[in-house]
C-alpha positions as CSV (number, residue, x, y, z in Angstrom):
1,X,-100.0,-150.8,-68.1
2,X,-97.0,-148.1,-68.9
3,X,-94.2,-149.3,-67.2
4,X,-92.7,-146.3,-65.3
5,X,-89.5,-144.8,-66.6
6,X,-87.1,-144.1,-63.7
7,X,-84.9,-141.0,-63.4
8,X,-81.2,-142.0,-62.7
9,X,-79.1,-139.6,-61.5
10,X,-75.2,-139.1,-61.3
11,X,-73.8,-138.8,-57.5
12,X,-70.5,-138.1,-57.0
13,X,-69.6,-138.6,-53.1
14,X,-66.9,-135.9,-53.2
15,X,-66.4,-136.1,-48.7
16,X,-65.5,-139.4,-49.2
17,X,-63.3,-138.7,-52.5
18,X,-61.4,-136.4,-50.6
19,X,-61.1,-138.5,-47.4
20,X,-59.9,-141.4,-49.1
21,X,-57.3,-139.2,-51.2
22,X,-56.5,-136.2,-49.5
23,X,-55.6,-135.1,-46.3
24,X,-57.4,-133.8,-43.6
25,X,-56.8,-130.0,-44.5
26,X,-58.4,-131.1,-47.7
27,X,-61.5,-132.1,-46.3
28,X,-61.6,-128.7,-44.0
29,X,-61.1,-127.0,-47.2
30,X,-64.0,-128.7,-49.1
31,X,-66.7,-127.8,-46.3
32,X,-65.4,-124.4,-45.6
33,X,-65.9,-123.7,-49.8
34,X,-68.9,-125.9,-49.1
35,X,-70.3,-123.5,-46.6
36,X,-69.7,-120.2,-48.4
37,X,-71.3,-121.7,-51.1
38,X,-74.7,-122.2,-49.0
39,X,-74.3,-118.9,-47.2
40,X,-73.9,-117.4,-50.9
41,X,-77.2,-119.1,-52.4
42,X,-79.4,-118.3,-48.9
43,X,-78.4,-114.6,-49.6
44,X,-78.8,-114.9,-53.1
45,X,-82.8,-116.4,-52.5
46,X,-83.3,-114.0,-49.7
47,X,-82.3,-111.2,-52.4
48,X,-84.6,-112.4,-55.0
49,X,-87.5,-112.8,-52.9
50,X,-87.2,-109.0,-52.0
51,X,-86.2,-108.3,-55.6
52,X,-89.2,-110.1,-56.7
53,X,-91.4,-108.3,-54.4
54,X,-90.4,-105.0,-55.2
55,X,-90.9,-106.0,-58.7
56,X,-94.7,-107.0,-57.9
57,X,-94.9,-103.6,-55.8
58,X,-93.8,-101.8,-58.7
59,X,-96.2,-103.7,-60.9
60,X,-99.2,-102.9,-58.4
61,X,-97.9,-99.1,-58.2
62,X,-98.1,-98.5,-62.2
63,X,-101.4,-100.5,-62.3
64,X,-102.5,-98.1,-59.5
65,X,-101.4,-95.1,-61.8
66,X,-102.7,-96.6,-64.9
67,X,-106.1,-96.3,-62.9
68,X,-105.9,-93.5,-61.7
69,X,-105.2,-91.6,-65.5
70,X,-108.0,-93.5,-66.2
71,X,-110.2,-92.1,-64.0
72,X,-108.5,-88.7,-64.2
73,X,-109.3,-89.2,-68.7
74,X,-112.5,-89.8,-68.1
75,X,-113.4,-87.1,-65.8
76,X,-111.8,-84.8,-68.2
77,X,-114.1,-86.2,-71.0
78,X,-117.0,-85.3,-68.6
79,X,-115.9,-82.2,-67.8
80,X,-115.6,-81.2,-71.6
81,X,-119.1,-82.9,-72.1
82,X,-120.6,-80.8,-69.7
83,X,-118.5,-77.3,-70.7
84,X,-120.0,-78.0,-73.9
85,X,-123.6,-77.1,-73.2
86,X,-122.6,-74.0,-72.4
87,X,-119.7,-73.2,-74.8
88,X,-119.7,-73.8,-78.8
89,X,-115.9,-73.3,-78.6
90,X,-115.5,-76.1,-76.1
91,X,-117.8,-78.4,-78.4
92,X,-116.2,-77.7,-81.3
93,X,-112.4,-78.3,-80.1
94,X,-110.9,-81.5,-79.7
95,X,-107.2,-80.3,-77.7
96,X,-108.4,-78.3,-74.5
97,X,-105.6,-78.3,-72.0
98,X,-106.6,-79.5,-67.8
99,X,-109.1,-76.9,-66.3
100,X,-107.4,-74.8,-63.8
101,X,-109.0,-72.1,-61.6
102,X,-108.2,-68.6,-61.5
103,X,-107.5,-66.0,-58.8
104,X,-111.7,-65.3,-58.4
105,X,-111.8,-69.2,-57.9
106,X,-113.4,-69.7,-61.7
107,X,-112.9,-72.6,-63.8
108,X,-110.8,-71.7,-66.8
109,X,-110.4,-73.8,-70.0
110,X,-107.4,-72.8,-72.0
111,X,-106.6,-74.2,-75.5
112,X,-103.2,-74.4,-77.1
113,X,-104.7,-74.3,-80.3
114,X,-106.8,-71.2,-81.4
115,X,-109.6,-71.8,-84.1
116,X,-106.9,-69.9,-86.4
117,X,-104.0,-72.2,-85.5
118,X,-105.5,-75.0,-86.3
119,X,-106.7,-73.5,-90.0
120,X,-103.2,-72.4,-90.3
121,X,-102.2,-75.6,-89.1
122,X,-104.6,-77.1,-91.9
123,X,-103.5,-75.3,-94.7
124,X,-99.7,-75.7,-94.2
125,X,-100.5,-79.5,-94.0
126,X,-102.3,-78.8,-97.4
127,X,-99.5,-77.0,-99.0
128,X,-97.1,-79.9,-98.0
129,X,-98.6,-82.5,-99.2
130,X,-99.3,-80.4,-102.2
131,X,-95.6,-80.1,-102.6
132,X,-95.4,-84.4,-102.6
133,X,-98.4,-85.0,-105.4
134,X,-99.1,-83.4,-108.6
135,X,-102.2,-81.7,-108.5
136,X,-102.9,-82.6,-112.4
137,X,-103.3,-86.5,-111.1
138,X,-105.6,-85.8,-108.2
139,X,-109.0,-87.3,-108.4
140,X,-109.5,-84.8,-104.7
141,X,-110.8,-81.6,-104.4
142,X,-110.3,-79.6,-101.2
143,X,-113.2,-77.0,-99.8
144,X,-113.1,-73.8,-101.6
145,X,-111.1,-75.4,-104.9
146,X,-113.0,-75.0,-108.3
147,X,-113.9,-77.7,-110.6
């Protein structure tokens, strides 16, 4: 059997220190410090409890949001699947922008990217990193280069 360790604690009796060596006013002193002290660490709990619970509030409120970009992402993703039975354009691009409606009440998908921004867009991204490489050590050919 495991003998049982005991936990011994330092206790200071600091009434009776006082009584026994101070004065009266002393010992008025001591529990008056005592007493803001106990006032202090009541507010101080009551303060974290509500700062804890605005914490978990906030926590629940972001999770909220995080769902609800979710669902709003995914009901995007459905709307583009759907648009793109009926448009190439739409099945083809990747950035497409939120529908919106217009003045006659019909659903408009813009783009920020045209079909020629984005080959643009291409080719200056092939020209830089043309600039970093020389072409002579290449072992990559691009569309439309020659053997």
């Amino acid at each position: 059997m495991a003998k049982e360790k005991v936990l011994r604690m330092t206790r200071v009796n600091i009434s009776e220190l006082v009584r026994n060596t101070g004065s009266a006013e002393d010992l008025e002193k001591l529990h008056e410090i005592y007493s803001e002290f106990c006032a202090l660490m009541r507010i101080r709990t009551e303060l974290r409890r509500k700062q804890i619970l605005a914490e978990s509030q906030a926590k629940q409120a972001m999770a909220e949001a995080d769902k609800a970009e979710a669902q709003m992402i995914a009901a995007m993703t459905k709307f583009l699947e759907y648009a793109s039975n009926y448009s190439n354009v739409v099945a083809s691009e990747a950035n497409w922008l939120p529908p919106m409606t217009n003045q006659n009440g019909d659903i408009i998908l813009e783009s920020p990217f045209t079909l020629r921004d984005s080959r643009n867009a291409m080719v200056a991204a092939h020209k830089e990193m043309m600039k970093l490489v020389d072409p002579e050590d290449l072992d990559i050919r691009f569309e439309g280069e020659e053997d």
